[in-house]
LUMRO-7496 format. One record per atom (N, C-alpha, C, CB): residue number from 0; residue in three letters; atom name; x, y, z. Coordinates in steps of 0.05 Angstrom, whole numbers, padded with zeros to 5 digits. Glycine has a CB too. Layout:
BEGIN
 seq type atom      X      Y      Z
 NUM  ALA   CA      X      Y      Z
...
This chain:
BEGIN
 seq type atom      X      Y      Z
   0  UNK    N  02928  05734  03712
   0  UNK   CA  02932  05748  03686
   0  UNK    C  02913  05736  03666
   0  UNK   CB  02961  05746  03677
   1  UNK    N  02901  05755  03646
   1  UNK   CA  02886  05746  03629
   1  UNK    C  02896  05743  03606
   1  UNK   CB  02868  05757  03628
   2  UNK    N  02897  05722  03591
   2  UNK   CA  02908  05714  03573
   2  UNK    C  02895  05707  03540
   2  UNK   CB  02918  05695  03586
   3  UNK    N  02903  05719  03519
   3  UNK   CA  02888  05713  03489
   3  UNK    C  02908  05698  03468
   3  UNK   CB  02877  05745  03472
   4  UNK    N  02908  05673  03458
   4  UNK   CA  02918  05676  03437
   4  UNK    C  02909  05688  03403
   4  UNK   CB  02923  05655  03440
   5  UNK    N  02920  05699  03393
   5  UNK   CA  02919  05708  03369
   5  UNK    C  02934  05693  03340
   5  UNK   CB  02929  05733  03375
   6  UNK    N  02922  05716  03321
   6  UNK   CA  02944  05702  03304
   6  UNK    C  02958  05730  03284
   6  UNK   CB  02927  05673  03281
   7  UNK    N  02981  05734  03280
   7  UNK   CA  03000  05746  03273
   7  UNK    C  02987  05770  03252
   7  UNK   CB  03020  05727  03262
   8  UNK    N  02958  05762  03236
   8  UNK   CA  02944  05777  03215
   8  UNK    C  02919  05780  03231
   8  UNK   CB  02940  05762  03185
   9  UNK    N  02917  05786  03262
   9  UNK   CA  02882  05800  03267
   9  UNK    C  02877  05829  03267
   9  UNK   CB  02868  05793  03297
  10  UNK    N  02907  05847  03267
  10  UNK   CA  02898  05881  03260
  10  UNK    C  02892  05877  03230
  10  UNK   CB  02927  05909  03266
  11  UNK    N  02896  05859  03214
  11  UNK   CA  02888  05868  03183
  11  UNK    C  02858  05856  03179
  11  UNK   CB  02912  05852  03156
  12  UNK    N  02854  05836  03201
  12  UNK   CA  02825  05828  03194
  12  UNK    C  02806  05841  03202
  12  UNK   CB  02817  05804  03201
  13  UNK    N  02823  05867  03219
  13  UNK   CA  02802  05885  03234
  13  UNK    C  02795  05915  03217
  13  UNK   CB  02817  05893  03267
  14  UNK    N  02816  05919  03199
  14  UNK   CA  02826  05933  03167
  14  UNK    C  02805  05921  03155
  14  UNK   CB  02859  05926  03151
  15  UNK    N  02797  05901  03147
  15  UNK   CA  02786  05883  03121
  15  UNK    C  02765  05888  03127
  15  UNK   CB  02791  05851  03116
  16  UNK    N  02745  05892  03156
  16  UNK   CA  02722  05893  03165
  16  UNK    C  02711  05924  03164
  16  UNK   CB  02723  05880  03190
  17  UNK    N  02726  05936  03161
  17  UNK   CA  02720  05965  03157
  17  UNK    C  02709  05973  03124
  17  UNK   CB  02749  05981  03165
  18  UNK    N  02685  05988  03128
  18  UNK   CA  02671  06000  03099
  18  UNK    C  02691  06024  03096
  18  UNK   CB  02633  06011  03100
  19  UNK    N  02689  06022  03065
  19  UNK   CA  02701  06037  03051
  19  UNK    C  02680  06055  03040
  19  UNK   CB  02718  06024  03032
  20  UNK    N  02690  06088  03044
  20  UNK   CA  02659  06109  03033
  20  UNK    C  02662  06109  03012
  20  UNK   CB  02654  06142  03039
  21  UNK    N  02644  06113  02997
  21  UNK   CA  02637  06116  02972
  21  UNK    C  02642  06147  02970
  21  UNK   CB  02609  06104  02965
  22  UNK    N  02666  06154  02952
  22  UNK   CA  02675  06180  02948
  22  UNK    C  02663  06193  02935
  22  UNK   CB  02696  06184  02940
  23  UNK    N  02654  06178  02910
  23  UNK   CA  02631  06185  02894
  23  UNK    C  02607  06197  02894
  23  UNK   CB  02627  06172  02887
  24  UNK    N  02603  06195  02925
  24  UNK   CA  02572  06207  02939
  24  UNK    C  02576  06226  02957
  24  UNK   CB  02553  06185  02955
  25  UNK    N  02605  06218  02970
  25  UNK   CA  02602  06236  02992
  25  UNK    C  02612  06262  02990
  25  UNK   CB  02611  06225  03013
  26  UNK    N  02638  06267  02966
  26  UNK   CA  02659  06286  02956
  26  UNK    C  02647  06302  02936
  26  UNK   CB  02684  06272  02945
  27  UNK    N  02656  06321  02936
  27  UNK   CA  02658  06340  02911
  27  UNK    C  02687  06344  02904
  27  UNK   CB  02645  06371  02917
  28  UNK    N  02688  06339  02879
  28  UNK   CA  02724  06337  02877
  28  UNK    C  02734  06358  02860
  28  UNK   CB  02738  06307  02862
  29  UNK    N  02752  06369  02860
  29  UNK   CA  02762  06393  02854
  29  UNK    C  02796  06376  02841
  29  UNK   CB  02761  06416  02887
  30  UNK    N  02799  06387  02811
  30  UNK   CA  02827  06366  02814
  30  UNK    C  02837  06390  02783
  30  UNK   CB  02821  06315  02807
  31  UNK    N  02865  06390  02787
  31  UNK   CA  02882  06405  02760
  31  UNK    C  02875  06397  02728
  31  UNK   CB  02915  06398  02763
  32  UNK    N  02875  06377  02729
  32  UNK   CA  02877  06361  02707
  32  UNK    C  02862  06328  02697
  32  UNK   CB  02902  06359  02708
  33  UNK    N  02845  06324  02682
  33  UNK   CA  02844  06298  02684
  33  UNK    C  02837  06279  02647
  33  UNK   CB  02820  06294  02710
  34  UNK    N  02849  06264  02650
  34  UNK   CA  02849  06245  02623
  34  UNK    C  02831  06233  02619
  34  UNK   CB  02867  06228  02621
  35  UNK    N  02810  06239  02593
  35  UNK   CA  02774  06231  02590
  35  UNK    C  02778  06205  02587
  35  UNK   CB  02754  06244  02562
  36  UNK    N  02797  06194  02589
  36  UNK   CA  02795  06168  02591
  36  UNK    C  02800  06150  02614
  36  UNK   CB  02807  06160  02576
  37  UNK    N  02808  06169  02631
  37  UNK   CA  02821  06157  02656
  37  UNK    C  02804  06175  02672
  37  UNK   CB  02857  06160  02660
  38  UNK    N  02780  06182  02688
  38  UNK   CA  02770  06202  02702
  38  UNK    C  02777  06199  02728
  38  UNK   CB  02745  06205  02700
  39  UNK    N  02773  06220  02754
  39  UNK   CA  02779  06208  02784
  39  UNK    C  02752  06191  02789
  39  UNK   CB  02784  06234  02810
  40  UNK    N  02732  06189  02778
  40  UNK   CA  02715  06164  02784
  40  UNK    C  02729  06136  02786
  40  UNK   CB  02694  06162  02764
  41  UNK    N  02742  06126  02765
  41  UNK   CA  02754  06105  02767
  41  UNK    C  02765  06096  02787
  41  UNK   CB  02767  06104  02753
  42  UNK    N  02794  06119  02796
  42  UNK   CA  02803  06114  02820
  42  UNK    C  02790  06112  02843
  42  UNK   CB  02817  06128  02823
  43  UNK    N  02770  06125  02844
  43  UNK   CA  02757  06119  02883
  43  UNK    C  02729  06093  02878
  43  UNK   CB  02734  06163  02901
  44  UNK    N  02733  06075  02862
  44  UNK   CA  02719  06052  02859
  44  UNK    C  02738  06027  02868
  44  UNK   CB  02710  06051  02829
  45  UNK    N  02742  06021  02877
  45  UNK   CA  02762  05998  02890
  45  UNK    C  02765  05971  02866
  45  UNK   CB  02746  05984  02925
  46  UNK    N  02736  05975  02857
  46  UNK   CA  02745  05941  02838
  46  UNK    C  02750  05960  02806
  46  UNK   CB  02705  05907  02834
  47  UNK    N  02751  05972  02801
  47  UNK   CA  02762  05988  02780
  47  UNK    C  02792  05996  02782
  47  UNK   CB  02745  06013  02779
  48  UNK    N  02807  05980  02767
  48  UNK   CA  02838  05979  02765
  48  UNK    C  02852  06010  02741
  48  UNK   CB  02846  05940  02749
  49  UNK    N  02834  06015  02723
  49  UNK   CA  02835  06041  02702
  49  UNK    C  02847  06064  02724
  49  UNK   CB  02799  06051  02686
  50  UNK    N  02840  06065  02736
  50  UNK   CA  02855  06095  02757
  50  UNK    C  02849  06120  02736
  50  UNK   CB  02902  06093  02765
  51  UNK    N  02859  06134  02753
  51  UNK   CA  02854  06170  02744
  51  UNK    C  02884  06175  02729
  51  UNK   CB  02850  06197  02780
  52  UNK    N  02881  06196  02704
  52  UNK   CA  02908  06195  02697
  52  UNK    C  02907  06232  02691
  52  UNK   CB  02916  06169  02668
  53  UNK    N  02915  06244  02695
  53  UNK   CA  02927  06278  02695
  53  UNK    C  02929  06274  02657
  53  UNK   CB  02970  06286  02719
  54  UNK    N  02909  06291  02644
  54  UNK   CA  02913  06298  02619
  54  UNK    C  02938  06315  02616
  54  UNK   CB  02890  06310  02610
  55  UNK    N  02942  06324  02628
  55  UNK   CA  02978  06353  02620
  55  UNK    C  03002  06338  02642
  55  UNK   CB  02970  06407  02638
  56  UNK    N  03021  06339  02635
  56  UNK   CA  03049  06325  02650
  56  UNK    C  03047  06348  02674
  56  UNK   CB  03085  06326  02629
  57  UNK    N  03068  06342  02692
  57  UNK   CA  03078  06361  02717
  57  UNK    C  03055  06356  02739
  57  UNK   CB  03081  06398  02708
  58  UNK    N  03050  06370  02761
  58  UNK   CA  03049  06364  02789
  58  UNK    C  03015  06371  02784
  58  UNK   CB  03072  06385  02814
  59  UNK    N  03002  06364  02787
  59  UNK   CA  02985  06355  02792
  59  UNK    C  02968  06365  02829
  59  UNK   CB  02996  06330  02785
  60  UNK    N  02937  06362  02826
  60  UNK   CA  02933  06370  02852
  60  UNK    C  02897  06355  02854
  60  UNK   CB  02938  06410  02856
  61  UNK    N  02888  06333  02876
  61  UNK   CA  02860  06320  02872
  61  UNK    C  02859  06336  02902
  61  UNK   CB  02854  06280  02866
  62  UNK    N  02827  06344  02892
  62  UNK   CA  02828  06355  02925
  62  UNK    C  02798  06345  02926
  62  UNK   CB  02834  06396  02934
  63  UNK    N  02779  06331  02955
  63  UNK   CA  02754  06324  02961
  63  UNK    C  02742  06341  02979
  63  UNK   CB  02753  06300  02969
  64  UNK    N  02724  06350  02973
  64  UNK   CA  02710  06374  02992
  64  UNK    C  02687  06360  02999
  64  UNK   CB  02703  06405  02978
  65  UNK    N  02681  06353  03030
  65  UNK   CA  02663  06335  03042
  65  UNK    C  02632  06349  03047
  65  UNK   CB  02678  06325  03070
  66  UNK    N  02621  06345  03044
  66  UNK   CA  02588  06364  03053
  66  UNK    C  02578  06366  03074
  66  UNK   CB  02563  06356  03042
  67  UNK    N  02586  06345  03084
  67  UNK   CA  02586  06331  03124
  67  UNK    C  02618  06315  03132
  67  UNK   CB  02554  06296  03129
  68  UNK    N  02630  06332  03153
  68  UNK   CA  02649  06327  03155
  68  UNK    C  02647  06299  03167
  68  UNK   CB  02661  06346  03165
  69  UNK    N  02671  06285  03150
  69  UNK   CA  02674  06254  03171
  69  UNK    C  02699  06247  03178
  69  UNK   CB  02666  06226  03157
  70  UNK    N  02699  06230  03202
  70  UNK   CA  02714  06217  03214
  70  UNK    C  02734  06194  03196
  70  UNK   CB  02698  06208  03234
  71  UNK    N  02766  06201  03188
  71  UNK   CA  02773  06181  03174
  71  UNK    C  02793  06161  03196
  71  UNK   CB  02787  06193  03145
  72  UNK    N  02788  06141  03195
  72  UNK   CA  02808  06117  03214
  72  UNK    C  02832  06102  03192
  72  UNK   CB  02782  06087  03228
  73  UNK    N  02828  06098  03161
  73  UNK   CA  02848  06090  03148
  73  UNK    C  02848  06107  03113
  73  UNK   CB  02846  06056  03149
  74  UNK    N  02871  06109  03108
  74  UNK   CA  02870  06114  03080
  74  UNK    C  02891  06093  03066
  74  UNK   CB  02877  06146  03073
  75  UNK    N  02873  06090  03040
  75  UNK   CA  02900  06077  03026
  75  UNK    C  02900  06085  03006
  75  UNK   CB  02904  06050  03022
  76  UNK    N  02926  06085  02990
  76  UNK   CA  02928  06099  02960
  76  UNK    C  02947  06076  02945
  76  UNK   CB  02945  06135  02960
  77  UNK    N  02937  06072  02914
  77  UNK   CA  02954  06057  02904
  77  UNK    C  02960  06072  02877
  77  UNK   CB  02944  06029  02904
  78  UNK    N  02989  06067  02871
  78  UNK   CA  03004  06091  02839
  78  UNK    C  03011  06060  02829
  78  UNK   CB  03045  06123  02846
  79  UNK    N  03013  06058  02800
  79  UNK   CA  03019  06035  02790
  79  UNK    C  03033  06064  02762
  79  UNK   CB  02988  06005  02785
  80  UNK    N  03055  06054  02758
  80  UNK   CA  03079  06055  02733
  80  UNK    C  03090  06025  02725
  80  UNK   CB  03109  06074  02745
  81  UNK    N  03079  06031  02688
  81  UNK   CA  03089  06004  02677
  81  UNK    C  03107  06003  02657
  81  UNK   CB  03069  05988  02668
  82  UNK    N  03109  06035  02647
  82  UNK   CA  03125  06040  02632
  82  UNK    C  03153  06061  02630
  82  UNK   CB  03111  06043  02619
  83  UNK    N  03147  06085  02658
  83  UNK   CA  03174  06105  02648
  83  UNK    C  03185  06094  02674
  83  UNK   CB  03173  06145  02643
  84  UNK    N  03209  06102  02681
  84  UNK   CA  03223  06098  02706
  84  UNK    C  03222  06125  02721
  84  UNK   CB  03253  06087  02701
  85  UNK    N  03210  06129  02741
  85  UNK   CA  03216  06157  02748
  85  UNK    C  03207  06152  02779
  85  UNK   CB  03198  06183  02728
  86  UNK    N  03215  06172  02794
  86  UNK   CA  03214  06178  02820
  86  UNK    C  03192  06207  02823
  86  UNK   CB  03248  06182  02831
  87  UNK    N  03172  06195  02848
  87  UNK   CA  03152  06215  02847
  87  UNK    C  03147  06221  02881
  87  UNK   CB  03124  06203  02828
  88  UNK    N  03132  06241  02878
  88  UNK   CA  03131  06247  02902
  88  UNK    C  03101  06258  02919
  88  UNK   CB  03151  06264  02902
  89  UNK    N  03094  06252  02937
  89  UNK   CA  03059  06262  02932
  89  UNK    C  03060  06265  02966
  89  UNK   CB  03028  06232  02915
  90  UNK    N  03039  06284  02966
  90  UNK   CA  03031  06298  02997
  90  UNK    C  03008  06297  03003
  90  UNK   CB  03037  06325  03002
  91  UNK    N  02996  06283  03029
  91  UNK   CA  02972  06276  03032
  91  UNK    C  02963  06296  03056
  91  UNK   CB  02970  06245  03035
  92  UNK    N  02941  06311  03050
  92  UNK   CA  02935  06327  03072
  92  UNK    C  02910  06333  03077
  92  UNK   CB  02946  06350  03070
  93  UNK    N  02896  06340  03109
  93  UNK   CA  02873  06347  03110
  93  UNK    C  02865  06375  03127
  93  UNK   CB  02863  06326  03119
  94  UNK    N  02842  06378  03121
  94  UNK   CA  02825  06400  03132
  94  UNK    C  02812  06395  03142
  94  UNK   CB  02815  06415  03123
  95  UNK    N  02805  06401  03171
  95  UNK   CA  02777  06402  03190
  95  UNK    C  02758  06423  03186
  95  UNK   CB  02784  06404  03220
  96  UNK    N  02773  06452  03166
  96  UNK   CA  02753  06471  03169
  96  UNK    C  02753  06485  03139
  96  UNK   CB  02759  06494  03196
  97  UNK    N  02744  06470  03130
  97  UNK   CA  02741  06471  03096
  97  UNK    C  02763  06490  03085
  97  UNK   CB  02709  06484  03084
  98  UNK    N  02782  06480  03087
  98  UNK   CA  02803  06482  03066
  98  UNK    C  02827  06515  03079
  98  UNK   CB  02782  06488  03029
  99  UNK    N  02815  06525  03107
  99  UNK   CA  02827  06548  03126
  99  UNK    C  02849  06537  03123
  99  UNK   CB  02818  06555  03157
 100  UNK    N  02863  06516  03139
 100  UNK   CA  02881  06512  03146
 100  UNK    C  02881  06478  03140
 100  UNK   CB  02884  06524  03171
 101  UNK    N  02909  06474  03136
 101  UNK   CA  02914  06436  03130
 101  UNK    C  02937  06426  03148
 101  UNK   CB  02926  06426  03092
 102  UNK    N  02929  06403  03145
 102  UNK   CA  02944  06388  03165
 102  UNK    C  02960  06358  03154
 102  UNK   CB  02922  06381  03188
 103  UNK    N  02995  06360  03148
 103  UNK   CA  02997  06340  03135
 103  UNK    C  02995  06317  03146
 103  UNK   CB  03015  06341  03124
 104  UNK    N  02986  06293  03130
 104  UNK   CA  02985  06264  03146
 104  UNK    C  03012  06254  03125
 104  UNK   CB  02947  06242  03142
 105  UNK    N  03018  06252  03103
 105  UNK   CA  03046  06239  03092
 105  UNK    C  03054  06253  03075
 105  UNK   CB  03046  06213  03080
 106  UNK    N  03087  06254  03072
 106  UNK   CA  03104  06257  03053
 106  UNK    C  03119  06233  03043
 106  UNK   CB  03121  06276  03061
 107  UNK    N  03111  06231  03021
 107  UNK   CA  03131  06204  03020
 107  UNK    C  03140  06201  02985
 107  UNK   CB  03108  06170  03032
 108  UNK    N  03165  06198  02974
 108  UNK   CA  03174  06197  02946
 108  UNK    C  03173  06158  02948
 108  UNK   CB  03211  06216  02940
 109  UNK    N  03171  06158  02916
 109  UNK   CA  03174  06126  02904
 109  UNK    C  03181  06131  02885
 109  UNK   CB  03152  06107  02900
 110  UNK    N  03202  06107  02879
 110  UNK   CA  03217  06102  02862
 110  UNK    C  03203  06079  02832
 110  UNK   CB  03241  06090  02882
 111  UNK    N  03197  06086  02817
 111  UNK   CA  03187  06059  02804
 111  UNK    C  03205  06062  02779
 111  UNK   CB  03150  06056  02796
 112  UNK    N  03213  06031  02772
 112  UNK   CA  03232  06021  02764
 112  UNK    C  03222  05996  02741
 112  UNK   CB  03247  06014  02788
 113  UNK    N  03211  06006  02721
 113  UNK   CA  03193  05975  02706
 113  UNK    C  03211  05976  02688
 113  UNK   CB  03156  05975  02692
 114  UNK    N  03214  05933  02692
 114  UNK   CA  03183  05922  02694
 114  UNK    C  03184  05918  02727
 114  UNK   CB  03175  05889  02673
 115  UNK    N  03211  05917  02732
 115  UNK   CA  03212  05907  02763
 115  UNK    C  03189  05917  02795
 115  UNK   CB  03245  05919  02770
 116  UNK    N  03194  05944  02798
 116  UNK   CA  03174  05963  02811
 116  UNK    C  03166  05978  02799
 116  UNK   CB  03180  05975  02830
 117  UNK    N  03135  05971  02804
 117  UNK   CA  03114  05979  02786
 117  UNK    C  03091  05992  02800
 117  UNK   CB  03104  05955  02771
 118  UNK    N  03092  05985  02814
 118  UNK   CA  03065  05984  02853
 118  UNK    C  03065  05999  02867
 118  UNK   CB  03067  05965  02878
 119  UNK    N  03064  06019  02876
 119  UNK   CA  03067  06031  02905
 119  UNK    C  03037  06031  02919
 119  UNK   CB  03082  06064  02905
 120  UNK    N  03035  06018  02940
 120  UNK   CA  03017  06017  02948
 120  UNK    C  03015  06020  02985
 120  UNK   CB  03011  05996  02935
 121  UNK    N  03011  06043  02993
 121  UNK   CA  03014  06059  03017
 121  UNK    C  02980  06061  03034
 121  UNK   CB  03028  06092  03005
 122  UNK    N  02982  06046  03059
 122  UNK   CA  02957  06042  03070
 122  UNK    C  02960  06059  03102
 122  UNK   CB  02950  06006  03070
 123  UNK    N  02946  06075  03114
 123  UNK   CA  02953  06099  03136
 123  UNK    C  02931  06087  03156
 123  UNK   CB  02948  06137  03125
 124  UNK    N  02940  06075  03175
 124  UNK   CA  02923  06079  03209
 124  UNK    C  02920  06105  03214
 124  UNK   CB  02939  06067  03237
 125  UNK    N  02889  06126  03214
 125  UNK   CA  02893  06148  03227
 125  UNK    C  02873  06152  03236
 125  UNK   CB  02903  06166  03217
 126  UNK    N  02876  06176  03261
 126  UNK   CA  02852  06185  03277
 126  UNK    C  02835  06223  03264
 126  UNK   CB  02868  06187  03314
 127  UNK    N  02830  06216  03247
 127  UNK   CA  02826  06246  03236
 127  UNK    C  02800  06256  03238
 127  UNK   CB  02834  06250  03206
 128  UNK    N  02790  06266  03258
 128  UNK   CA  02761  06273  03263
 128  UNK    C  02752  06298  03246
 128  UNK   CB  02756  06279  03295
 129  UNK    N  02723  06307  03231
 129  UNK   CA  02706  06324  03223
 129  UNK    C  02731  06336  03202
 129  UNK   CB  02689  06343  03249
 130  UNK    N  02734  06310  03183
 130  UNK   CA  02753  06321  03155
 130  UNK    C  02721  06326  03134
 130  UNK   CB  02783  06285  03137
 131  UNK    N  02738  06359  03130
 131  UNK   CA  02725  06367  03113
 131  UNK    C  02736  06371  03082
 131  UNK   CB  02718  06388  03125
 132  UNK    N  02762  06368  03078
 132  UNK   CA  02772  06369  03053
 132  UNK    C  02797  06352  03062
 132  UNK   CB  02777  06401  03040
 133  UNK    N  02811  06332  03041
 133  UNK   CA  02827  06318  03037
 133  UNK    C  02840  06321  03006
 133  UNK   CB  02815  06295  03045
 134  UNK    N  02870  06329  03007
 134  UNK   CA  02888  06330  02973
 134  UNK    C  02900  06314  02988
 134  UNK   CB  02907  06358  02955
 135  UNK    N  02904  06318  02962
 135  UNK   CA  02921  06297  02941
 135  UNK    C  02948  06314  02929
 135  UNK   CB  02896  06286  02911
 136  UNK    N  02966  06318  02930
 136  UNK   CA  02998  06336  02918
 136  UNK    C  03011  06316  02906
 136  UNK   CB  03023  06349  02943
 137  UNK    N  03010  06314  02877
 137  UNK   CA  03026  06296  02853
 137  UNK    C  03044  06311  02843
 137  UNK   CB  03009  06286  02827
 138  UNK    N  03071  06311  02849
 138  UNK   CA  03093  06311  02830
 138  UNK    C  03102  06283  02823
 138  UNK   CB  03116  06327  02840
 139  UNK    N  03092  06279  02790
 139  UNK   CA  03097  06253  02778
 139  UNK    C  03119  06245  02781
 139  UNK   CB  03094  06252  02755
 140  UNK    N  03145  06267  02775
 140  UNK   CA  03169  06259  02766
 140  UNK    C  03186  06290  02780
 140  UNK   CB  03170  06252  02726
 141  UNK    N  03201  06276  02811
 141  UNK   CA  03217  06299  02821
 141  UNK    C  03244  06320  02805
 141  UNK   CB  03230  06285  02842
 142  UNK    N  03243  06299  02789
 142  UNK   CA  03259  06317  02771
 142  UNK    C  03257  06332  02745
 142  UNK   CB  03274  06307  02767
 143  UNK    N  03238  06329  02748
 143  UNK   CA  03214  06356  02728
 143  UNK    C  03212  06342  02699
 143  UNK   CB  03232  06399  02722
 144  UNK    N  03208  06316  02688
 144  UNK   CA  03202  06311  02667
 144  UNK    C  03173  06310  02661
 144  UNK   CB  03214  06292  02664
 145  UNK    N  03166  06305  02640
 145  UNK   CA  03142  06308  02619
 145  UNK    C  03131  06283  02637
 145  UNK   CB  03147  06304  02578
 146  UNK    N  03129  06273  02656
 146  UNK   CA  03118  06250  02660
 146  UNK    C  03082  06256  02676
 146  UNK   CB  03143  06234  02679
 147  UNK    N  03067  06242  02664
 147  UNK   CA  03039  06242  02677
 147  UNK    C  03033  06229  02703
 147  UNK   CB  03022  06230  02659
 148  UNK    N  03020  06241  02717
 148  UNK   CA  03008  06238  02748
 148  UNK    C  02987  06219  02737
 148  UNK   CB  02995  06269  02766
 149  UNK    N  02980  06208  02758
 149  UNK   CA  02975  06178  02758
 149  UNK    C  02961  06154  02786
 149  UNK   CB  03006  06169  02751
 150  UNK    N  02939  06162  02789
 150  UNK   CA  02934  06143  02814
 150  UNK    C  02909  06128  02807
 150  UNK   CB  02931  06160  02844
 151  UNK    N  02923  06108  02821
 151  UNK   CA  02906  06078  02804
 151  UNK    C  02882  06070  02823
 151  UNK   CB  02929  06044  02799
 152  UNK    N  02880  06075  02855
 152  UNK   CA  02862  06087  02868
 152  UNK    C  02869  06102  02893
 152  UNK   CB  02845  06069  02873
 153  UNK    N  02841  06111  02901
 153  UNK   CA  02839  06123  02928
 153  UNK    C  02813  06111  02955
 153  UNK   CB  02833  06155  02919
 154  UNK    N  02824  06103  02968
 154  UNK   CA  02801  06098  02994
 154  UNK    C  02808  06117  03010
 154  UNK   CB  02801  06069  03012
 155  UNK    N  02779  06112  03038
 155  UNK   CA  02782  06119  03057
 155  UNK    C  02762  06114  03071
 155  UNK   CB  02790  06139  03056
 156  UNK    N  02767  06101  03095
 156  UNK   CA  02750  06097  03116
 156  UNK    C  02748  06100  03144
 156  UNK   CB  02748  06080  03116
């Protein structure tokens, strides 16, 4: 028998070694709403903490339309709330054939609760070959308040 020892963190060092695309070059972004102070540039810059913020309250929609379809192996998304308490909910989906038909990769609600939970920060192992468009589905606040959509970034590699 062949035998390896490891250590408990080598799938994240194998995560850490992976390039992150530059969304900025490769996307054309298509999005509902956005706050001139907060643009979706911010968000798909990794060392830029400012994120994208939805100029008008309610649900929200970022969609990336690719020019050459690519192969994605991880996404991560991070929402930061520091001030209302509210529960949100967002749907991550893709297209192989510019935007015909989609295919969901997550549904998932968060609860943020400040100052306590403030973070949500959601990272996806996936096999998604010749993505041609990737959204983004922001309902800020499931229970329909004035609350602004909000993502502090977006990767993908």
């Amino acid at each position: 028998m062949r035998k390896r020892i490891i250590t408990t963190d080598a799938p994240n060092q194998t995560f850490e070694r992976e390039q992150w695309i530059d969304l900025t070059r490769t996307a054309l972004a298509e999005l509902t709403s956005e706050d001139a102070d907060h643009p979706l540039e911010a968000a798909l810059h990794a060392d830029d903490q400012h994120g994208w913020r939805a100029a008008d309250p309610g649900p929200q929609l970022i969609r990336l339309l690719f020019e050459q379809p690519l192969h994605l192996r991880r996404v991560r998304l991070v929402f930061d709330e520091t001030v209302q308490a509210r529960t949100q909910e967002f749907v991550l989906r893709w297209s192989g054939d510019d935007g015909q038909t989609y295919h969901e990769i997550v549904r998932q609600q968060y609860t943020f609760s400040p100052p306590a939970t403030t973070r949500e920060l959601e990272e996806y192992q996936v096999d998604l070959p010749q993505v041609t468009v990737l959204e983004l589905h922001l309902i800020p606040d499931i229970r329909g308040g004035l609350a602004h959509a909000a993502l502090t970034s977006l990767q993908v590699a």
